[in-house]
C-alpha positions as CSV (number, residue, x, y, z in Angstrom):
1,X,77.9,54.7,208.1
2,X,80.0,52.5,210.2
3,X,83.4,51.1,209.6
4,X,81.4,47.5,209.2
5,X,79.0,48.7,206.6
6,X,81.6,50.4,204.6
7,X,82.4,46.8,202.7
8,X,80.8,45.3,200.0
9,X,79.3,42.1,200.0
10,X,82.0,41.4,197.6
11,X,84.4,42.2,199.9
12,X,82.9,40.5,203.0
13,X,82.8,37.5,201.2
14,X,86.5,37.5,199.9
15,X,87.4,37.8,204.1
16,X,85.5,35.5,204.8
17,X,87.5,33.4,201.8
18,X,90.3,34.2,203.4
19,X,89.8,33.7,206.9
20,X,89.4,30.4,206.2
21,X,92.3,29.8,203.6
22,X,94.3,31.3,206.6
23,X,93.0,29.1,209.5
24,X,94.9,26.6,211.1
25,X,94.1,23.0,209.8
26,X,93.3,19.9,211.9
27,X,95.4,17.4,211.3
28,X,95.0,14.5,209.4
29,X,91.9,16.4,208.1
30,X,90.4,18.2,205.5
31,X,89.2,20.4,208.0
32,X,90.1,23.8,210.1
33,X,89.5,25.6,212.8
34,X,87.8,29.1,212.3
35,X,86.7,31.3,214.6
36,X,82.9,31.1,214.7
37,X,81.7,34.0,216.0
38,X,83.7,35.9,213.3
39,X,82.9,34.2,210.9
40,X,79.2,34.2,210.9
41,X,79.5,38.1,211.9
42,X,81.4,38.6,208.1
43,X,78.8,36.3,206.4
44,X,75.8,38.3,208.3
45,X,77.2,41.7,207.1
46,X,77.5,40.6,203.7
47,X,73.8,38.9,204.0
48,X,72.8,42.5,205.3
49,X,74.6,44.4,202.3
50,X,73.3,42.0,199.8
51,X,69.8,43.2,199.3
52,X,71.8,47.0,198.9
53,X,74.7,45.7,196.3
54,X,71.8,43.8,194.4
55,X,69.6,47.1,193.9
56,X,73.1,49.3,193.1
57,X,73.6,46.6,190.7
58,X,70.1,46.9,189.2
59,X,70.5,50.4,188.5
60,X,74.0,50.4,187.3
61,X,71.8,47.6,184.9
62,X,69.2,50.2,184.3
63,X,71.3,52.6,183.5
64,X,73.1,50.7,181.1
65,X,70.0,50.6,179.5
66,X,68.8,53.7,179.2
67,X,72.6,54.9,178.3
68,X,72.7,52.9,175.3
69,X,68.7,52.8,174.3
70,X,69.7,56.7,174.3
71,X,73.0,56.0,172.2
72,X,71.0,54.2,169.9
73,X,68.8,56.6,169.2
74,X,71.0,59.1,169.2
75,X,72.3,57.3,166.4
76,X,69.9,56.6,164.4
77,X,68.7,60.1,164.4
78,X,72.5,61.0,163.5
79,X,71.9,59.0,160.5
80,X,68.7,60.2,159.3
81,X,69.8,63.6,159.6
82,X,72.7,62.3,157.2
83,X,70.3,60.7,154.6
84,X,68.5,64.0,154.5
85,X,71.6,65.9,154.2
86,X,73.0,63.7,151.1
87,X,69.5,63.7,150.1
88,X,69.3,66.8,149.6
89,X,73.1,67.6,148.2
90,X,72.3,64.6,145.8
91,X,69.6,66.6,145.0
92,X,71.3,70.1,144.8
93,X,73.3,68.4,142.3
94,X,70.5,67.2,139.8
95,X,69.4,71.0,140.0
96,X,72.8,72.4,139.4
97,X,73.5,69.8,136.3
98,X,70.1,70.6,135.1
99,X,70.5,74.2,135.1
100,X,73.7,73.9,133.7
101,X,72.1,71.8,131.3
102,X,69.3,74.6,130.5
103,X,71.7,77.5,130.3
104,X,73.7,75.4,127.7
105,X,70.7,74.9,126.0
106,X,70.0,78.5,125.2
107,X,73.1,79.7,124.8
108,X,73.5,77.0,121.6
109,X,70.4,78.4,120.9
110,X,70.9,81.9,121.2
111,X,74.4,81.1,119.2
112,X,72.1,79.6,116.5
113,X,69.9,82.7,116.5
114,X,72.6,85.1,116.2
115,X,74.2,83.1,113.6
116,X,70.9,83.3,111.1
117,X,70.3,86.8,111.9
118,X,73.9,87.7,110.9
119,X,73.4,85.4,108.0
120,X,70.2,87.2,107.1
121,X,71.6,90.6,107.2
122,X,74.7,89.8,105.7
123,X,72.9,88.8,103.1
124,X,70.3,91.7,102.7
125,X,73.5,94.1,103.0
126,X,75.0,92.0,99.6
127,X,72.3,92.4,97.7
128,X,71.8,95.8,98.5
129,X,75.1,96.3,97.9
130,X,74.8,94.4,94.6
131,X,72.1,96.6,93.5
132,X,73.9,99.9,94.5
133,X,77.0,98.4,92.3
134,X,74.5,98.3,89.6
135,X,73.4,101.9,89.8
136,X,76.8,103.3,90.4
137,X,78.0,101.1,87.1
138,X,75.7,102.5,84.9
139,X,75.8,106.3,86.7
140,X,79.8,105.8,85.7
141,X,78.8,104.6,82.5
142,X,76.9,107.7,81.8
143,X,79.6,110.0,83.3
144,X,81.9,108.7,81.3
145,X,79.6,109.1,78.0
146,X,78.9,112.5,79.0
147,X,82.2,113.6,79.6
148,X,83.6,111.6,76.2
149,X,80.4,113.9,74.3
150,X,82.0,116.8,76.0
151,X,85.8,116.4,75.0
152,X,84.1,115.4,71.3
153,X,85.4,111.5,71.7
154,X,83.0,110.2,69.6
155,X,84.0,112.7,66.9
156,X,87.4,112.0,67.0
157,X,86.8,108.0,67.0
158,X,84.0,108.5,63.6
159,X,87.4,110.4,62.3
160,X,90.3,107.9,62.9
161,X,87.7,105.4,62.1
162,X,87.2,106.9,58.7
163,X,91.1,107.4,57.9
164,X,91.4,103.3,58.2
């Protein structure tokens, strides 16, 4: 590429701005003398260049684009895969509280069981004991009757009954 081509049209332009800001005026005029040749040479380059700088310009447009059609739905993906994700903790949750829930559930009931069954045999074990008072009372009774029959008791109370 030669040194000419190097320049944007941008750039051409804005010399060619200047040249003509910097040329000598005529006087008692509005006008100025420019070099011609020059001139039209800067204003064919950048004529030459526009057709380039319009298509890099296009692109740098398309890929503008496509950079931010792809942002976009980068981003929306991004956020999908974040309602799933809460989605499914907010779900995780419900299960955890429910099975919480459950386990409470049957331990209260399991607590309940126990407590009849303790209940129930507590019971069972008083009466049992009850009746086993009864037999042992009246065993002790007869013990005592026996050994009172032995030692001749009820002789000796008929006696000091009869010296009253």
């Amino acid at each position: 590429m030669s040194e000419a081509n190097q320049f944007t049209v941008n750039e051409r332009v804005q010399s060619a701005i200047t040249m003509v800001e910097e040329a000598r005026g005529v006087p008692l005029s509005a006008s100025c003398v420019v070099h011609r040749g020059e001139l039209l040479e800067i204003l064919d380059q950048a004529r030459g260049n526009l057709p380039t700088d319009l298509e890099s310009a296009r692109q740098v447009l398309l890929t503008r684009d496509a950079i931010l059609e792809e942002a976009r739905m980068s981003a929306d993906q991004l956020v999908g895969h974040a309602r799933e994700e809460v989605s499914q903790m907010v779900e995780q949750t419900k299960i955890v509280a429910a099975a919480r829930q459950e386990a409470q559930r049957i331990m209260d009931e399991v607590a309940l069981e126990a407590k009849q069954e303790r209940d129930e045999i507590e019971a069972y074990i008083d009466s049992r004991l009850a009746t086993l008072e009864v037999i042992l009372n009246k065993t002790l009774d007869v013990v005592q009757r026996g050994r009172d029959k032995l030692q001749g008791v009820e002789d000796k109370h008929l006696l000091s009954e009869l010296g009253e």
